[in-house]
OpenMM code with the backbone's topology and positions (N, CA, C; nanometers):
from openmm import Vec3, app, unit

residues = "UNK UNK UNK UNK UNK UNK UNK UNK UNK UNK UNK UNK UNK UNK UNK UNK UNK UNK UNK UNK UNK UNK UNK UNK UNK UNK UNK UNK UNK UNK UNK UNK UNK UNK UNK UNK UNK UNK UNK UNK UNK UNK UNK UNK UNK UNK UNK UNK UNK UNK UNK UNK UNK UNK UNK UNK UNK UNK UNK UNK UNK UNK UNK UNK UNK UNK UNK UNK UNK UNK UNK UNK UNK UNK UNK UNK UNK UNK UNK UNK UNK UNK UNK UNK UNK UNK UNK UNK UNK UNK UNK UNK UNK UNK UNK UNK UNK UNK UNK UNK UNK UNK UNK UNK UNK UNK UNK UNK UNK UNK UNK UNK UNK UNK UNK UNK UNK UNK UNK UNK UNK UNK UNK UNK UNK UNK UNK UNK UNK UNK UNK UNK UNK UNK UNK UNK UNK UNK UNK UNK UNK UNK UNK UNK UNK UNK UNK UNK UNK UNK UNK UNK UNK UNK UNK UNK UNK UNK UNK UNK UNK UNK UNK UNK UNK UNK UNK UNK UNK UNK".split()
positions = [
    Vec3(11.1145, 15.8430, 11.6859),
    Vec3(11.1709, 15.8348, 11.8195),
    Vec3(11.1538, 15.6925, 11.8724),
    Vec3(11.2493, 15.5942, 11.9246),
    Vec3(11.2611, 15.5068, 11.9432),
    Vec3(11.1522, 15.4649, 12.0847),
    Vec3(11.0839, 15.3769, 12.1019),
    Vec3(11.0204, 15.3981, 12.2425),
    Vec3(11.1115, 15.2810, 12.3243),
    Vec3(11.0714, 15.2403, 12.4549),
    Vec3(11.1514, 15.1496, 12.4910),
    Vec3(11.1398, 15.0234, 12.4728),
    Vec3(11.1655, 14.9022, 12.5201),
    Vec3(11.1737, 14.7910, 12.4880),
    Vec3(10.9973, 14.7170, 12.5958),
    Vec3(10.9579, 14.5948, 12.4478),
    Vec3(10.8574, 14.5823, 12.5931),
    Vec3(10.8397, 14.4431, 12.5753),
    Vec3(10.8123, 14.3452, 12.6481),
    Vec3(10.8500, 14.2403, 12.7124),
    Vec3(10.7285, 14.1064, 12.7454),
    Vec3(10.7229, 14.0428, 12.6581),
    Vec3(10.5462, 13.9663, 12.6647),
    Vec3(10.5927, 13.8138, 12.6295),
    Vec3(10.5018, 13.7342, 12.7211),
    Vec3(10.5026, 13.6082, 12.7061),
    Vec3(10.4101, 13.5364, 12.6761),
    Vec3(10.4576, 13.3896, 12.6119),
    Vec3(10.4150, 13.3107, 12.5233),
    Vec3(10.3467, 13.1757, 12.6270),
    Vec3(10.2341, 13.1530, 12.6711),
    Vec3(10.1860, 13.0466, 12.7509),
    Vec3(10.2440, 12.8818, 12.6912),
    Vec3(10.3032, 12.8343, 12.7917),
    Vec3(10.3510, 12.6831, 12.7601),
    Vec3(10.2682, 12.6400, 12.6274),
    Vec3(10.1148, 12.6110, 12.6961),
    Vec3(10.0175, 12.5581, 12.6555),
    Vec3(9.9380, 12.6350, 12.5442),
    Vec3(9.9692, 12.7586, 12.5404),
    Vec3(9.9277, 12.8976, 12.4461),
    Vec3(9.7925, 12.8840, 12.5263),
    Vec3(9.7385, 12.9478, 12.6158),
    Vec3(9.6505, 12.9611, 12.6372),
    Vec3(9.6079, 13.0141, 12.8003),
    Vec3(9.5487, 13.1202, 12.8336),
    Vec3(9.5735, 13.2361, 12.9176),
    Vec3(9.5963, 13.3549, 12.9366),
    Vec3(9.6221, 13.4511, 13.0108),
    Vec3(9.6511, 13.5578, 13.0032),
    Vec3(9.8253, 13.5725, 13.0976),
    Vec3(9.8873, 13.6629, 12.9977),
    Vec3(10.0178, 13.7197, 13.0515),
    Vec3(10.0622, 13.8159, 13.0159),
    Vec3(10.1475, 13.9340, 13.1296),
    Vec3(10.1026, 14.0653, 13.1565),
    Vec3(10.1917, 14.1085, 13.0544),
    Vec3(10.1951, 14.2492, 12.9965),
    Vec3(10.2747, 14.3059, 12.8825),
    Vec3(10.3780, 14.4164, 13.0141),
    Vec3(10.5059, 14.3705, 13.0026),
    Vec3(10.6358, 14.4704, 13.0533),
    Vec3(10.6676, 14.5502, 12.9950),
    Vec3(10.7309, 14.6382, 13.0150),
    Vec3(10.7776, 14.7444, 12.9842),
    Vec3(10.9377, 14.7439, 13.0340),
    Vec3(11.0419, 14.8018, 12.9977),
    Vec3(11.1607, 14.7911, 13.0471),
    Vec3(11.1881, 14.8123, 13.1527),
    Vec3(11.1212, 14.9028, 13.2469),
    Vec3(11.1274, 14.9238, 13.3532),
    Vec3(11.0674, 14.8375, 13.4597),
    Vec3(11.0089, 14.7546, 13.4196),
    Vec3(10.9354, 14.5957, 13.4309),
    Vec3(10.8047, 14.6551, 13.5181),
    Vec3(10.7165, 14.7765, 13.4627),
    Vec3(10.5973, 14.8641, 13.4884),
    Vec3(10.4851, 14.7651, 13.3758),
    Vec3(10.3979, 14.7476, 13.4544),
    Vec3(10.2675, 14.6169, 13.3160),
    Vec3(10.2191, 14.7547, 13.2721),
    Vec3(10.2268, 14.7372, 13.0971),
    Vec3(10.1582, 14.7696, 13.0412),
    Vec3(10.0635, 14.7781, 12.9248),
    Vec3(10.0189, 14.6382, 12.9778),
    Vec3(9.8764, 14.5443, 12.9081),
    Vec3(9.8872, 14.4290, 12.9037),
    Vec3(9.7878, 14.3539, 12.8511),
    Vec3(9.7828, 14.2093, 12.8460),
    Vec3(9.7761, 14.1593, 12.7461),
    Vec3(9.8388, 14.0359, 12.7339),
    Vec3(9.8094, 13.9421, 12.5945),
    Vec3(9.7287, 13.8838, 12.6370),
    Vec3(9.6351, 13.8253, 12.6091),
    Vec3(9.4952, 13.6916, 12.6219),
    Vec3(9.5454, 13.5604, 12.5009),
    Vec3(9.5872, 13.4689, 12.5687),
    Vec3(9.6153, 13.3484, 12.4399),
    Vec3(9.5020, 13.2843, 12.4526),
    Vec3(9.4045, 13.3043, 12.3514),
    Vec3(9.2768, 13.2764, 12.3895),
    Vec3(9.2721, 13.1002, 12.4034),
    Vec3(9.3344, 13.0263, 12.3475),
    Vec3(9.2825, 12.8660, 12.3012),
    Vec3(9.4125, 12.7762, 12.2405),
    Vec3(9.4228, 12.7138, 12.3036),
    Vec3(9.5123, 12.6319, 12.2360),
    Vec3(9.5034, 12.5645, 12.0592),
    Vec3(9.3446, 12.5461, 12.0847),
    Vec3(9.3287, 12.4989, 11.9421),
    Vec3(9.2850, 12.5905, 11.8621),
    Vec3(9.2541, 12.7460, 11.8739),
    Vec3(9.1964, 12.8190, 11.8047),
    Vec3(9.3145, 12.9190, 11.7554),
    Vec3(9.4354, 12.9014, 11.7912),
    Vec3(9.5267, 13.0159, 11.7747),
    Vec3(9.4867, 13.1560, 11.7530),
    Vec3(9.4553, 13.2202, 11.8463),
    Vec3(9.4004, 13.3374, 11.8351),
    Vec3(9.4639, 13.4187, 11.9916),
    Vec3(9.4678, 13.5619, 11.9264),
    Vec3(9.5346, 13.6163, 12.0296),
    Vec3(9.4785, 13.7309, 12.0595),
    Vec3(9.4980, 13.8533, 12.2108),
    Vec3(9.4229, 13.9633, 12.2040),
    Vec3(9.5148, 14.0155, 12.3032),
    Vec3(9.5345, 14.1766, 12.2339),
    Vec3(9.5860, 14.2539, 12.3495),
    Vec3(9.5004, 14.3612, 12.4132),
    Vec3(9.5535, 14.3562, 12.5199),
    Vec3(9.4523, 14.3856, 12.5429),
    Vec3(9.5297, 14.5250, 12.6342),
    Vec3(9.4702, 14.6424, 12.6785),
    Vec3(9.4941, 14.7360, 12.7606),
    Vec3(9.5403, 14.7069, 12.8802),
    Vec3(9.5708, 14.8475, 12.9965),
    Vec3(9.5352, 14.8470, 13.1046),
    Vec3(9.3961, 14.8345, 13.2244),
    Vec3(9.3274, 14.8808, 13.0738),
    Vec3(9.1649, 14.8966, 13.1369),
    Vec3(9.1095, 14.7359, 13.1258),
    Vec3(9.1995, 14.6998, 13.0506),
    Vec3(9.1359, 14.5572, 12.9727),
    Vec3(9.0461, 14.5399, 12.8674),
    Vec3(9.0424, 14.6893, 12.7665),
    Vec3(8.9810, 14.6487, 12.6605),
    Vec3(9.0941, 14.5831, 12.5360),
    Vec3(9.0436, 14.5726, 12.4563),
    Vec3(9.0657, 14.5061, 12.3589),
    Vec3(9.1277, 14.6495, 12.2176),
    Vec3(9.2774, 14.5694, 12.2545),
    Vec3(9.3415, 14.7272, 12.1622),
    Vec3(9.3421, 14.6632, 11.9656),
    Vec3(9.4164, 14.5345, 12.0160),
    Vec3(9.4440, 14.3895, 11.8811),
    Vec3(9.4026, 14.3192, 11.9132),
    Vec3(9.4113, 14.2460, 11.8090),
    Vec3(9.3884, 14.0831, 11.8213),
    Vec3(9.4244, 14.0022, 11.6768),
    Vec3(9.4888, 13.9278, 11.6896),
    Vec3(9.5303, 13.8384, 11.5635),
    Vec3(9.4515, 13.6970, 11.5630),
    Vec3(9.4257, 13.6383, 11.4605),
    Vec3(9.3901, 13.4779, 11.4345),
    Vec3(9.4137, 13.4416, 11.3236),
    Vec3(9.4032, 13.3239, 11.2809),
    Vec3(9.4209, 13.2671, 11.1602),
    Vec3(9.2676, 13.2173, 11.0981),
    Vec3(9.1867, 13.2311, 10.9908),
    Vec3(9.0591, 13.2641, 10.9059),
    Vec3(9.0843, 13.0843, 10.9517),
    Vec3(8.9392, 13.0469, 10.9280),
    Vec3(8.9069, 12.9129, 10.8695),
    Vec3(8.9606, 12.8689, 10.7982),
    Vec3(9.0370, 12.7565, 10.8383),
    Vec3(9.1467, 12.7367, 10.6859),
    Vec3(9.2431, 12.7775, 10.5569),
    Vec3(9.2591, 12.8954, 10.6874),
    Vec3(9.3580, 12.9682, 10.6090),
    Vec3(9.5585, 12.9946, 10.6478),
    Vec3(9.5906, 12.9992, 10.5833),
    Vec3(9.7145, 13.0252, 10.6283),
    Vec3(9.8080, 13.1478, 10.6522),
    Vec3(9.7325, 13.2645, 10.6021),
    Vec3(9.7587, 13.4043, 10.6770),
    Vec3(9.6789, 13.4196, 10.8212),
    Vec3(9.7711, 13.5012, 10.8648),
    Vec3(9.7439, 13.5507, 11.0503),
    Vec3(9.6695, 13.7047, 11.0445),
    Vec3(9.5441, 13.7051, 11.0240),
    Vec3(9.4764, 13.8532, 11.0271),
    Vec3(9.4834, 13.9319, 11.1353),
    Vec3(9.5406, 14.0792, 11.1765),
    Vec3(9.5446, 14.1491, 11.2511),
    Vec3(9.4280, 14.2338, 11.2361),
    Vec3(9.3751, 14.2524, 11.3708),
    Vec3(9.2119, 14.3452, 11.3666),
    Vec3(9.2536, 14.4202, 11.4568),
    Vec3(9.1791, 14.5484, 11.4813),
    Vec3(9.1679, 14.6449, 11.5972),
    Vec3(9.0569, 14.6006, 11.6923),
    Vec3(9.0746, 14.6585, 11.7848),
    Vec3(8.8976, 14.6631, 11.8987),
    Vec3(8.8178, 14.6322, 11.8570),
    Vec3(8.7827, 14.6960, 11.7540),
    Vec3(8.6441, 14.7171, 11.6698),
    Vec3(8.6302, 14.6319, 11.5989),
    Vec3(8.6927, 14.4888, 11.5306),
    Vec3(8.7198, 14.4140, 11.4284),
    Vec3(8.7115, 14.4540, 11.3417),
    Vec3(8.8089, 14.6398, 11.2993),
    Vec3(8.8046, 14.6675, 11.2058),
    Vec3(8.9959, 14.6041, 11.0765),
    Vec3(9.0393, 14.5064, 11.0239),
    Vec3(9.1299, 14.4942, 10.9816),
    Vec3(9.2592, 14.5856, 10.9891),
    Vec3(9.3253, 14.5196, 11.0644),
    Vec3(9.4210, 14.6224, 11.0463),
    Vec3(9.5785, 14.5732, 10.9479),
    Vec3(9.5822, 14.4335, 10.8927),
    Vec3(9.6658, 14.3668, 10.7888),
    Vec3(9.6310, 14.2827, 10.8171),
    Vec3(9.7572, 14.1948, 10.7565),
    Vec3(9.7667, 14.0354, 10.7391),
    Vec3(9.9074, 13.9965, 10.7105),
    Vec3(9.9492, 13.8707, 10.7973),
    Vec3(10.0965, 13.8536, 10.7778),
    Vec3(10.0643, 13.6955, 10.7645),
    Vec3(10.2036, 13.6953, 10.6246),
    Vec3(10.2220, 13.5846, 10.5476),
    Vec3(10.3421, 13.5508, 10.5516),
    Vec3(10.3663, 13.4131, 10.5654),
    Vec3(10.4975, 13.3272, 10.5369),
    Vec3(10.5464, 13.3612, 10.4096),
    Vec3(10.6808, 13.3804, 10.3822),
    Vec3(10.7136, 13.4248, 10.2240),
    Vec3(10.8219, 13.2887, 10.2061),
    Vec3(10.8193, 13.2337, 10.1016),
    Vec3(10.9300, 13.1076, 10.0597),
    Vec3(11.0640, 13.1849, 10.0541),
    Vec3(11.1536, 13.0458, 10.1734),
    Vec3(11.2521, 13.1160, 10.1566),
    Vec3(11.3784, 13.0034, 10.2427),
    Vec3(11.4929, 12.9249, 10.1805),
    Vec3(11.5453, 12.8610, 10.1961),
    Vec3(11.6511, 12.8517, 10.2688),
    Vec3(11.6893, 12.9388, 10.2989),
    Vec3(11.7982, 12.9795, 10.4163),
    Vec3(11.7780, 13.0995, 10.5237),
    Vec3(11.6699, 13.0891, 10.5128),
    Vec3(11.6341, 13.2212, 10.6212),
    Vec3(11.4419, 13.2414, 10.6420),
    Vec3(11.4158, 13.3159, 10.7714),
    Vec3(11.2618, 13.3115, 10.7894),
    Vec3(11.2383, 13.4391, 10.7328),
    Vec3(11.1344, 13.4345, 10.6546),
    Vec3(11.1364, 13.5386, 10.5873),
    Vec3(10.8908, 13.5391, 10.6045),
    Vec3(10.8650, 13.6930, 10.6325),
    Vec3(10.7271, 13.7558, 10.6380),
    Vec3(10.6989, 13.8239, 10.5762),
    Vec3(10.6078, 13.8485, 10.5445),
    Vec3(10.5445, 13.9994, 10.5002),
    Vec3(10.4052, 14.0392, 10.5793),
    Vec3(10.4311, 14.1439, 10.6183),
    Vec3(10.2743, 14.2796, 10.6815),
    Vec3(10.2275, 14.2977, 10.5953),
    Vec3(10.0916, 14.3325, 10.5800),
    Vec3(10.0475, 14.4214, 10.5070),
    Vec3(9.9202, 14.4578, 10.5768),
    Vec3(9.9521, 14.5708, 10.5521),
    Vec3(9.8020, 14.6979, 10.6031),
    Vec3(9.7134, 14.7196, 10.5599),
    Vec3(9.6029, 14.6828, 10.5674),
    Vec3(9.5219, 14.7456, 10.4859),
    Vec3(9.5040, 14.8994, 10.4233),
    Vec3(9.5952, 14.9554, 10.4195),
    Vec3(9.5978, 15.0414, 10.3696),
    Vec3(9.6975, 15.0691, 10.2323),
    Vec3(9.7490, 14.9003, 10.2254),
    Vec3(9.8159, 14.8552, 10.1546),
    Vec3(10.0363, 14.8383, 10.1424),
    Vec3(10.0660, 14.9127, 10.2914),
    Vec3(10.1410, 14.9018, 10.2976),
    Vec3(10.2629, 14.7680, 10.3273),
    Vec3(10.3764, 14.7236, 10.3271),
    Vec3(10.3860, 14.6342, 10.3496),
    Vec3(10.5355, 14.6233, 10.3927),
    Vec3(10.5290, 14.5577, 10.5508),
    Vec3(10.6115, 14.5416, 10.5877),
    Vec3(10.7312, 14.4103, 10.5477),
    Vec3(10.8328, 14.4326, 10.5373),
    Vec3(10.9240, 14.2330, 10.5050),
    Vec3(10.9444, 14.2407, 10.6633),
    Vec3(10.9766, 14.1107, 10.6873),
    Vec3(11.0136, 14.0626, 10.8306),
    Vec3(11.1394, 13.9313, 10.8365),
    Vec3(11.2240, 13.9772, 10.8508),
    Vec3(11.3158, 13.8781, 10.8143),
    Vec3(11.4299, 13.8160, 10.9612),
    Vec3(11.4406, 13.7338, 10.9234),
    Vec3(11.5345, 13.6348, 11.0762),
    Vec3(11.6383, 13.5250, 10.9750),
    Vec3(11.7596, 13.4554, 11.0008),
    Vec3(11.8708, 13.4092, 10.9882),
    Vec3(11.7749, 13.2481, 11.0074),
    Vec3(11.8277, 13.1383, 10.9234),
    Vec3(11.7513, 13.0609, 10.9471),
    Vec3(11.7364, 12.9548, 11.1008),
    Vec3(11.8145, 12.9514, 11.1749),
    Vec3(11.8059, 12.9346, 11.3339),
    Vec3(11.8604, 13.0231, 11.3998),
    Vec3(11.8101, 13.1443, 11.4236),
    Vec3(11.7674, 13.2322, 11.4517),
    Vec3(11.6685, 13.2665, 11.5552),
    Vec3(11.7323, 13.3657, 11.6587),
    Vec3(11.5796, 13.3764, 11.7476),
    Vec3(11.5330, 13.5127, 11.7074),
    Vec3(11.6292, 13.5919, 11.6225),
    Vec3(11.6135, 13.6983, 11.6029),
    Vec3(11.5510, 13.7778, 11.4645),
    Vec3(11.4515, 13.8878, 11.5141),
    Vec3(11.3915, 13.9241, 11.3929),
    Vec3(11.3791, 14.0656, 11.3391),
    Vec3(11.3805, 14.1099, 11.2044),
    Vec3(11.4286, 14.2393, 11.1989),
    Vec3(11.2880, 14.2791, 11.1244),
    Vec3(11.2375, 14.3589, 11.1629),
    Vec3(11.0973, 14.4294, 11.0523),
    Vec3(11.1238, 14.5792, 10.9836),
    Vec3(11.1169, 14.5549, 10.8345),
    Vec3(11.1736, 14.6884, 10.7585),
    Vec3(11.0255, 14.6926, 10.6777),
    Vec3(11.0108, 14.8215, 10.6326),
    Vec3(10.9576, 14.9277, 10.5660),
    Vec3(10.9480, 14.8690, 10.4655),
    Vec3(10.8508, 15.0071, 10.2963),
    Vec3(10.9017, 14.9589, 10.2042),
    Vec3(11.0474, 15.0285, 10.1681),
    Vec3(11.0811, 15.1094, 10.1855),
    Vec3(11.2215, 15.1988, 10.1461),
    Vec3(11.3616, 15.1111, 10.2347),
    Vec3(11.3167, 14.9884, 10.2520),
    Vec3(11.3964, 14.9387, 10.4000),
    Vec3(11.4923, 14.9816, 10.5002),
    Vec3(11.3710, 15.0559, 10.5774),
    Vec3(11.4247, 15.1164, 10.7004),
    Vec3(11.3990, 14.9752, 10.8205),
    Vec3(11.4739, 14.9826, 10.8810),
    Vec3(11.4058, 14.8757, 10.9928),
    Vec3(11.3587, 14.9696, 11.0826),
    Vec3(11.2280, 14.9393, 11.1130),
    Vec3(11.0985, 14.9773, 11.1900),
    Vec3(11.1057, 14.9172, 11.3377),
    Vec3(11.1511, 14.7650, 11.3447),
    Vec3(11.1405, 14.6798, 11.4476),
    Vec3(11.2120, 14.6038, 11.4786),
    Vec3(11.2436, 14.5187, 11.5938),
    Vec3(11.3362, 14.4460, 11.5750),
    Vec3(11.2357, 14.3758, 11.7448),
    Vec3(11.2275, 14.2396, 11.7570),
    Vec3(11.1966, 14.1420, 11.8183),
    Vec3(11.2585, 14.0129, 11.8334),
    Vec3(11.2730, 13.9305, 11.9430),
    Vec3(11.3550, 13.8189, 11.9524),
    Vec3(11.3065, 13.7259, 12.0625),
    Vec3(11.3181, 13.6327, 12.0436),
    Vec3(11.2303, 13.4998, 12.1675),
    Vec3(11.3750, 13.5372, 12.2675),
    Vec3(11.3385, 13.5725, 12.3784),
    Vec3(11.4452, 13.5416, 12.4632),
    Vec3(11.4742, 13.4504, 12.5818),
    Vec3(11.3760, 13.3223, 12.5683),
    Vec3(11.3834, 13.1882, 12.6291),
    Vec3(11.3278, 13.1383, 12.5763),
    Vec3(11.2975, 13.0115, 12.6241),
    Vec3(11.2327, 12.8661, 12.5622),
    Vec3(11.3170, 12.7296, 12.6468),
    Vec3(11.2960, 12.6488, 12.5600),
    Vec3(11.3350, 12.5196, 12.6219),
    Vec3(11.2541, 12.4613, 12.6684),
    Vec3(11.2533, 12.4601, 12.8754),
    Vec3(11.1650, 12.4295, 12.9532),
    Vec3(11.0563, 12.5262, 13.0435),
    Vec3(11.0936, 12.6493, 12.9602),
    Vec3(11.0113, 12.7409, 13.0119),
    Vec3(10.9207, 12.8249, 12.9069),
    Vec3(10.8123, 12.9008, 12.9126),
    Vec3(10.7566, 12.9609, 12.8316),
    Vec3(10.8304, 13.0314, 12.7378),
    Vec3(10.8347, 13.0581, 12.6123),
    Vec3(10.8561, 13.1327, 12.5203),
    Vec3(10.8435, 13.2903, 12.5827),
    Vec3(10.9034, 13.4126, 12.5943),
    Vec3(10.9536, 13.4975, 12.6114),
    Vec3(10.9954, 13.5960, 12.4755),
    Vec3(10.9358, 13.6961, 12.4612),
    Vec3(10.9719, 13.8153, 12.3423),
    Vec3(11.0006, 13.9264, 12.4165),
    Vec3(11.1170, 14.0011, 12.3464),
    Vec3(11.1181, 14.1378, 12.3711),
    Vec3(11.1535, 14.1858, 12.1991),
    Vec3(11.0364, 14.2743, 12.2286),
    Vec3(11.0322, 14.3891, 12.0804),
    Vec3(11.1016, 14.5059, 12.1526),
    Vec3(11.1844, 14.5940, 12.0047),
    Vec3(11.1949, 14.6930, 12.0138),
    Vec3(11.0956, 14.7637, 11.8995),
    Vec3(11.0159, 14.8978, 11.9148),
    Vec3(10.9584, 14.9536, 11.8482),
    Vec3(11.0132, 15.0466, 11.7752),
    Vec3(11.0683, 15.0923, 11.6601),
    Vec3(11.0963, 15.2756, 11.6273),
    Vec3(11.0001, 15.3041, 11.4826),
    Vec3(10.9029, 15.2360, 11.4877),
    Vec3(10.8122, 15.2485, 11.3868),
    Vec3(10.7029, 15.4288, 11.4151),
    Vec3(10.6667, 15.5040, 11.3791),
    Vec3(10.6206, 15.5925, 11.3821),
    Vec3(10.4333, 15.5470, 11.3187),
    Vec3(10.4434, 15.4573, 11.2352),
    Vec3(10.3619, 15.4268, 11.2104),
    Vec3(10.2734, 15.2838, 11.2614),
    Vec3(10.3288, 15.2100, 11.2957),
    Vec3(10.2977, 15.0730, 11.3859),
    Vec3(10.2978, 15.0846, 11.5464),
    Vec3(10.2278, 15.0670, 11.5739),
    Vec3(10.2122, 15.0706, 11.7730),
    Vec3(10.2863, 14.9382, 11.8486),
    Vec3(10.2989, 14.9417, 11.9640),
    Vec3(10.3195, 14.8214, 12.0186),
    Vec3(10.2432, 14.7373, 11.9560),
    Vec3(10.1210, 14.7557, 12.0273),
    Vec3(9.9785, 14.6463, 12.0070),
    Vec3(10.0385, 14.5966, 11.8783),
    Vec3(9.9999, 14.6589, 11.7663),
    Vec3(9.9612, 14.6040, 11.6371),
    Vec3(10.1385, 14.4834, 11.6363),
    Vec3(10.1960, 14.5196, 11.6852),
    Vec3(10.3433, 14.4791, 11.6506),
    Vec3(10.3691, 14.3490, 11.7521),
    Vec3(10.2897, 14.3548, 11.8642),
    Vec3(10.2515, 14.2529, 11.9243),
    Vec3(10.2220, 14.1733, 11.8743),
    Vec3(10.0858, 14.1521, 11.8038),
    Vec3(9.9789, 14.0709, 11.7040),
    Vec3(10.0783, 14.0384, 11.6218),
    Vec3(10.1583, 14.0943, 11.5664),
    Vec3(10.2277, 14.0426, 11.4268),
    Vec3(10.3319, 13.9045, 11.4893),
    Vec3(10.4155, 14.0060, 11.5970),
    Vec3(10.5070, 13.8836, 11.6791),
    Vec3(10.4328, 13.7686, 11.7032),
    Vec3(10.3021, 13.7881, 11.7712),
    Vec3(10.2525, 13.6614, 11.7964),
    Vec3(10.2254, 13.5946, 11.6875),
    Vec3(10.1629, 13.6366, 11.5407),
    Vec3(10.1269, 13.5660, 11.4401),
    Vec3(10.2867, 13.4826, 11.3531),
    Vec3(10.3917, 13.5674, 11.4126),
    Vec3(10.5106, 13.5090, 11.3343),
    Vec3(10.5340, 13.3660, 11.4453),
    Vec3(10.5183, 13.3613, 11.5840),
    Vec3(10.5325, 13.2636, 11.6542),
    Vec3(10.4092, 13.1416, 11.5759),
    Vec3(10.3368, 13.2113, 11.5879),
    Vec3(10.1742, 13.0740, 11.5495),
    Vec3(10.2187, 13.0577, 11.4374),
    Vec3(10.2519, 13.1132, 11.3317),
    Vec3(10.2981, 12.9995, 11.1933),
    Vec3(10.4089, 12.9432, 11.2104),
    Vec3(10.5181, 12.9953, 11.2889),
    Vec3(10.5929, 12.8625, 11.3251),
    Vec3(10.5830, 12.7832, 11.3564),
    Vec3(10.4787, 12.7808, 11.4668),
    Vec3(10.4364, 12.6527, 11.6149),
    Vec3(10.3550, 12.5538, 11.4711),
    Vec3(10.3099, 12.6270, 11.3758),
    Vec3(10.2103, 12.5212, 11.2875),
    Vec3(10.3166, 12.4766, 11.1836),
    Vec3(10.4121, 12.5232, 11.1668),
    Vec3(10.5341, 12.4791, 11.0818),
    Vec3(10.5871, 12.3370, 11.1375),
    Vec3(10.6190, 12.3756, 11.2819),
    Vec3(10.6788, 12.2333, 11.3007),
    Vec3(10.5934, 12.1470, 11.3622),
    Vec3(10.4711, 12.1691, 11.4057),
    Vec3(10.4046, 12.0600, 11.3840),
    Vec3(10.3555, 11.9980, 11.2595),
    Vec3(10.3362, 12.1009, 11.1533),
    Vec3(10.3260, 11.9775, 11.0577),
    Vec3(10.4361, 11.9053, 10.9759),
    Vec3(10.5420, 11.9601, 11.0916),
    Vec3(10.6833, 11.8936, 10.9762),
    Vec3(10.7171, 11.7631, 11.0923),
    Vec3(10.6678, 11.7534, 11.2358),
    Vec3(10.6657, 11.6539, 11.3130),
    Vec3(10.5722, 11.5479, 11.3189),
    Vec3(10.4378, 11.5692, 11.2807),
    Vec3(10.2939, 11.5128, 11.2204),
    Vec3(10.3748, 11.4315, 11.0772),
    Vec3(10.4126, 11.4746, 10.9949),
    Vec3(10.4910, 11.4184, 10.8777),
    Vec3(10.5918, 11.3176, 10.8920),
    Vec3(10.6812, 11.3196, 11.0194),
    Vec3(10.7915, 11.2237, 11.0419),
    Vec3(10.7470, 11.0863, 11.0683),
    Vec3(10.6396, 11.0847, 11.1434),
    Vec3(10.5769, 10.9668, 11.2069),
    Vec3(10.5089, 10.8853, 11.0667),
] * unit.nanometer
topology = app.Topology()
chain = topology.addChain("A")
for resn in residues:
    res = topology.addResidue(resn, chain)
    for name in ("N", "CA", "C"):
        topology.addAtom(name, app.Element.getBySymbol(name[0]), res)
């Protein structure tokens, strides 16, 4: 069953808290961008606990998704790919999502292994204003939260994509 659309933003600076919408534009939870330099993220409830949270390991280049508990809940990886953005989920339970977008593209599609699409998410501003997502969910098995964390981890390996492809020009 499809749920509705929900609506979360990306801090200029990545760093702060901003409220999680709902279509009916009702808050329901928070992202925490914890640090600019730590890329790390947390969603967080209504109560304000701690539902996800994504970061990137010490020198690593996968985006680990945890629960509350910092119990693992996957890991999403950049997959090589020359005309298009291309991810992969995976669950610790070993499942694994592809995540795929058009190569300038704001738009992103998340399928299964049998490829069903599960998700579908898209930046819906930028420029001179904060970065802006709206996910759609029809995953039975993935929650907002966790699908949150992933969106945000597909934004943070980009944001580190083109800085090190702008770090390189100079």
């Amino acid at each position: 069953m499809p749920q509705p659309s929900i609506y979360f933003t990306d801090n200029f600076f990545s760093a702060g808290l901003t409220t999680i919408y709902n279509e009916n534009k009702e808050e329901v939870g928070t992202l925490d961008l914890k640090s600019a330099f730590t890329s790390s993220i947390e969603v967080l409830d209504l109560e304000g606990k701690i539902v996800t949270k994504g970061y990137f390991p010490f020198f690593s280049r996968r985006w680990v998704i945890e629960d509350g508990n910092e119990n693992e809940l996957g890991a999403l990886r950049q997959r090589l790919s020359f005309f298009s953005k291309r991810f992969e989920y995976t669950t610790r339970d070993q499942y694994t999502y592809q995540i795929k977008s058009e190569a300038f593209s704001r738009d992103y599609e998340v399928f299964d292994e049998a490829e069903n699409l599960v998700a579908e998410f898209k930046r819906i501003s930028g420029f001179f204003s904060s970065p802006a997502f709206q996910l759609k969910n029809q995953s039975e098995k993935l929650s907002n939260e966790e699908l949150i964390a992933v969106v945000m981890g597909v934004s943070m390996i980009n944001k580190r994509n083109s800085a090190a492809a702008n770090s390189g020009s100079r």
